[in-house]
N, C-alpha and C positions, 0 to 999 in steps of 0.2 A: 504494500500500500504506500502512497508518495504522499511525504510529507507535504503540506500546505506552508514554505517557508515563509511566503507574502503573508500570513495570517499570523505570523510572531513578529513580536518586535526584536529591533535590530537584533540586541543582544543575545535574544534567545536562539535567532536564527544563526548567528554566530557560534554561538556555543555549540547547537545542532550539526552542524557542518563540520566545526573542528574535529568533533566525534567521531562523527562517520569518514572524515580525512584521515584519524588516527588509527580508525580499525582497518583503514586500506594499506596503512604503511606510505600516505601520502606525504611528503615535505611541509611543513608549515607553512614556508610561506605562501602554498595553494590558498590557503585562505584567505589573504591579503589579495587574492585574485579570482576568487568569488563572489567575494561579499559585497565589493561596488557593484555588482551587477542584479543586484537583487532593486538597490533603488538608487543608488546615487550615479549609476551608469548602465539601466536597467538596459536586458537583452530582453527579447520576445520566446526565444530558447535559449539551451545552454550550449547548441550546437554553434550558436551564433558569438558565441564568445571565443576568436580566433585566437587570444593569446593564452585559452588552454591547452592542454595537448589532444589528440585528435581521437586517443581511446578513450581518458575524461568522459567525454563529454556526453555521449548517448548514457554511458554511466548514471550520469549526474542529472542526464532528464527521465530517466527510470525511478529514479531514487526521489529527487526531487522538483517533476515537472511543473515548472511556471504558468500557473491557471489564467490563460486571458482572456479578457473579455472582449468580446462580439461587437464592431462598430456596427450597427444596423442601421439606422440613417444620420445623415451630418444635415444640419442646416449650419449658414452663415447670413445672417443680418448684416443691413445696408449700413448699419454704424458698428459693423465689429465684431459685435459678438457672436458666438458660436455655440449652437446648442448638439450633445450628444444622446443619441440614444444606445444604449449598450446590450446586448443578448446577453444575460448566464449561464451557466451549463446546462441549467435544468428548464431554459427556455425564458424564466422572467425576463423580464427588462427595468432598468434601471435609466436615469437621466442625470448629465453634467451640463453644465453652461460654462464658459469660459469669458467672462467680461474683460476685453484690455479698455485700460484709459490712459493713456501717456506711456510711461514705463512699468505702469500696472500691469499686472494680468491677474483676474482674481477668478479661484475656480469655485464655483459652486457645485457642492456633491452629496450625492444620496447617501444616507445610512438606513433603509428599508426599502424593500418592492413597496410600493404602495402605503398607504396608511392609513390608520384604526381610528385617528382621532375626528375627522370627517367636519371642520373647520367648511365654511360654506363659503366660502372664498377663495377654496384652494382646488385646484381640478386631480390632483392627490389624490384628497379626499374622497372624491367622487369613487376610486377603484376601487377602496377596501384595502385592506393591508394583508400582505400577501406571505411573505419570509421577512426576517433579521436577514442583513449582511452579515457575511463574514471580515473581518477583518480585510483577509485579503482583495475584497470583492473590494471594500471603500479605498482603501489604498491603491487600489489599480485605476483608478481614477485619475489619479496623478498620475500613474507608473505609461499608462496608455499612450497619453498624450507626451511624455517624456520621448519613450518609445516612438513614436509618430513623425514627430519633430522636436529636439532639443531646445527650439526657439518658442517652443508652447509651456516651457517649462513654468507654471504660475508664480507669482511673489508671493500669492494672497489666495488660504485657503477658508469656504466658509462651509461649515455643515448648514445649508438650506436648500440644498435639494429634496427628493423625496422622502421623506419617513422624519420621526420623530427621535433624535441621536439619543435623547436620554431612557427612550425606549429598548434602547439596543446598547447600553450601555460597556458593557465590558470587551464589546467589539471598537466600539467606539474609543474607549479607555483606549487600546492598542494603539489602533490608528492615529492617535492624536501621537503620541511616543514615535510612531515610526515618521509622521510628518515632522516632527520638530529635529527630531536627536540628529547631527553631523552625519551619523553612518545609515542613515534615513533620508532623508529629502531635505533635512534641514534650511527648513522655514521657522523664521524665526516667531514666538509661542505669539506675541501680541500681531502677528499677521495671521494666526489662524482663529478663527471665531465659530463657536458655538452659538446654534437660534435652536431654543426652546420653548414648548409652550407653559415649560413650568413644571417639569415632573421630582415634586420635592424632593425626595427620598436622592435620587438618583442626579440633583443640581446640590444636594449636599458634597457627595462625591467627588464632585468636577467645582469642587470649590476648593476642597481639600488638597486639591494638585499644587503643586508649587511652582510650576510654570506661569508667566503672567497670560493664558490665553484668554481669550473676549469672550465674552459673554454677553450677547443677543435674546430680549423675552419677546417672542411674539405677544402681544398685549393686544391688539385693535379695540378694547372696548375701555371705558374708562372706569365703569359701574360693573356689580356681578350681574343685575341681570338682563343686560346689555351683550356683554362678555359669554354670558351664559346662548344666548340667540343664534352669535356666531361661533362659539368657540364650545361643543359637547363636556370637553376637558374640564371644565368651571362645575362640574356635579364632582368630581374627584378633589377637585384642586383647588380652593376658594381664594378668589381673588385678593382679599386681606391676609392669607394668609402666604401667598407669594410674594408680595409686597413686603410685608414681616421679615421672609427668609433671604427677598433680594437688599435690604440694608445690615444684613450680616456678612455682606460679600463684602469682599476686600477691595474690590477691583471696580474700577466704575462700568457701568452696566449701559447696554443700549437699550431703548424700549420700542419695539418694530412697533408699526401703528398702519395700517392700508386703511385706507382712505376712501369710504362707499357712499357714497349719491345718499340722502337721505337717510342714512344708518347710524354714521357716525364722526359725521362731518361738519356737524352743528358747532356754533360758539361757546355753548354751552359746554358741549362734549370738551372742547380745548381746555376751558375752563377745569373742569373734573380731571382731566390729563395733568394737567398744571401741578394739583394736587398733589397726584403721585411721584410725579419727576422729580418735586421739588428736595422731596428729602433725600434721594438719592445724587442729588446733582447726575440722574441722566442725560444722557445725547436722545432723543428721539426723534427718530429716524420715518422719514412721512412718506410714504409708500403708494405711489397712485396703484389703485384697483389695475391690472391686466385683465385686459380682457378677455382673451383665450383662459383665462382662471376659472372667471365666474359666468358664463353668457346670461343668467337670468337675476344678480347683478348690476347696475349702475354705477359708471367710477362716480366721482366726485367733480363737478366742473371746476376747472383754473382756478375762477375764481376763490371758491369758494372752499380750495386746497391753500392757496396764497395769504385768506382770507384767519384759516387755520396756522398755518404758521407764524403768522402774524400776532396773534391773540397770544400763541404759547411763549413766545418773545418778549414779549410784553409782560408774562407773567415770570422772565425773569430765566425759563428754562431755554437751552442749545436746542435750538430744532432744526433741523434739514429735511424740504422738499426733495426728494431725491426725483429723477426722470425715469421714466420704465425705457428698458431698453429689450430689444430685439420684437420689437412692434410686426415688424412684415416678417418673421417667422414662429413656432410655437415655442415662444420662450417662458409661456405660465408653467410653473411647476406642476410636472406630472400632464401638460398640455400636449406634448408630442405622442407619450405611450399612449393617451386617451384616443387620441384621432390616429394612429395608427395601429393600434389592434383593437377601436373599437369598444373597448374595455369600459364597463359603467357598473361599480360594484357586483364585481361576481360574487363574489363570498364578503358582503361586508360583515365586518367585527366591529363591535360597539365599545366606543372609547373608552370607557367605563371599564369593560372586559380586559383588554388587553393592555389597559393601565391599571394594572393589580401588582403594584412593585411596594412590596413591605420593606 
């Protein structure tokens, strides 16, 4: 059976290989000439690594064959950015988006097929949740694109692709290690960001790290039962009491906020936001509605987004309009699997359910 070395972190993977180097009567320094190639000079196989020796190498894809993932469609938007859709082994799919802006490149990446939490503004939502990632599945997300082109390599990674990370925590746990560490990808921790919608138990964890990495709360509503209309997660997770556990965080906190035509785009609403920002000295971060997200939905007009950040300015808190980007292709999350396999909860799981983390 073939070890899954992409689903350890460096270290371990390191360790792993020395081993099995030491049972072959291999020379040390083979190792020094594996291990870049797992992610700081990832190969697509091991046969493709020419400065092993040539019996190596099938060896080493027997032992421990490089699980990859399946480009299944590329779009590129008129401003940049680049949406992927990835196959699994087992046939799911998965979605990455690659934003560059300047000498940026920020990648946004899945940690779940699909997801349980059913958020009404997310086309995610829509599919139901399907598997956890493996480790190595999220990490090949970077590793792919590495792979592809060394000029796609990102500065900036964010868990906001599909699924819920702190749902999948211990996969997650990994990935974040093999993103940051030198012998990893080494991105440095405050470029790589975590967005959650709040799963206590398991944002305790990811506070515990001692990495400075970011920390993003999905929030769009400023009230529970507001919060409660779009976001199912507010029956588990009460909004006072995320707020509670987000000013025990060390680290200043973003608070995501999408922006819906009549929902929650009121003065009012900014006002109530205010509130909460305030004690945390939050960034939040003002998210126009996509529309491939939600079709049944209304964004929020300029105005009355402008008109929003304006208010929360005023009452003292950092807000940024951010611009939606990749408008002329399916760049809402979970937007592209939808319209190409069709997909409209097969097996939905109730947020509630599958957020059972003691």
């Amino acid at each position: 059976m073939s070890v899954d070395l992409l689903s350890l972190t460096p270290d371990a993977a390191r360790q792993t290989l020395a081993a099995w180097l030491a049972a072959r009567g291999e020379p040390a320094y083979r190792l020094r000439q594996l291990a870049p190639r797992l992610w700081q000079r990832p190969v697509a196989r091991w046969s493709d690594a020419t400065d092993l020796p040539a019996a190596l190498r099938p060896t080493l894809d027997e032992a421990f064959s490089l699980r990859r993932l399946e480009l299944r469609t590329h779009q590129v938007s008129s401003d940049g950015t680049e949406k992927f859709l990835w196959a699994l082994a087992d046939g799911e799919a998965i979605e990455s988006v690659l934003i560059p802006e300047g000498k940026r490149r920020t990648l946004c990446i899945s940690s779940q097929a699909g997801c349980a939490l059913g958020c009404v503004f997310c086309a995610t939502g829509r599919m139901g949740f399907r598997r956890n990632l493996t480790a190595g599945e999220i990490a090949s997300q970077v590793r792919e694109l590495v792979i592809r082109d060394p000029n796609l390599r990102p500065t900036n990674v964010v868990f906001m692709g599909m699924g819920e990370p702190l749902l999948n925590w211990d996969a997650v746990d990994t990935t974040l290690t093999t993103l940051n560490q030198p012998e990893g990808f080494g991105i440095g921790a405050r470029h790589i960001t975590l967005s959650t919608v709040g799963i206590l138990p398991n944002l305790a964890k990811f506070a515990q790290r001692d990495e400075q990495f970011r920390l993003a709360v999905s929030l769009h509503a400023p009230t529970p039962a507001l919060r409660l209309e779009l976001m199912p997660i507010e029956r588990k997770y009460k909004l006072p009491d995320l707020m509670k556990a987000l000013r025990q965080f060390r680290r200043r906190v973003t608070l995501e906020y999408v922006l819906i035509g009549g929902k929650n785009d009121s003065l009012e609403a900014a006002d109530q936001l205010a509130k909460l920002a305030q004690p945390l000295d939050a960034l939040v971060n003002l998210l126009p509605l996509h529309p491939g997200g939600a079709p049944d939905l209304t964004p929020s007009a300029r105005a009355s987004m402008l008109a929003f950040e304006r208010r929360l300015k005023q009452r003292g808190v950092e807000a940024v309009l951010r611009r939606s980007r990749g408008l002329d292709i399916s760049a809402a999350c979970g937007q592209l699997r939808v319209e190409v396999e069709g997909t409209a909860r097969p097996h939905k799981v109730r947020a509630e359910e599958h957020a059972h983390i003691e």
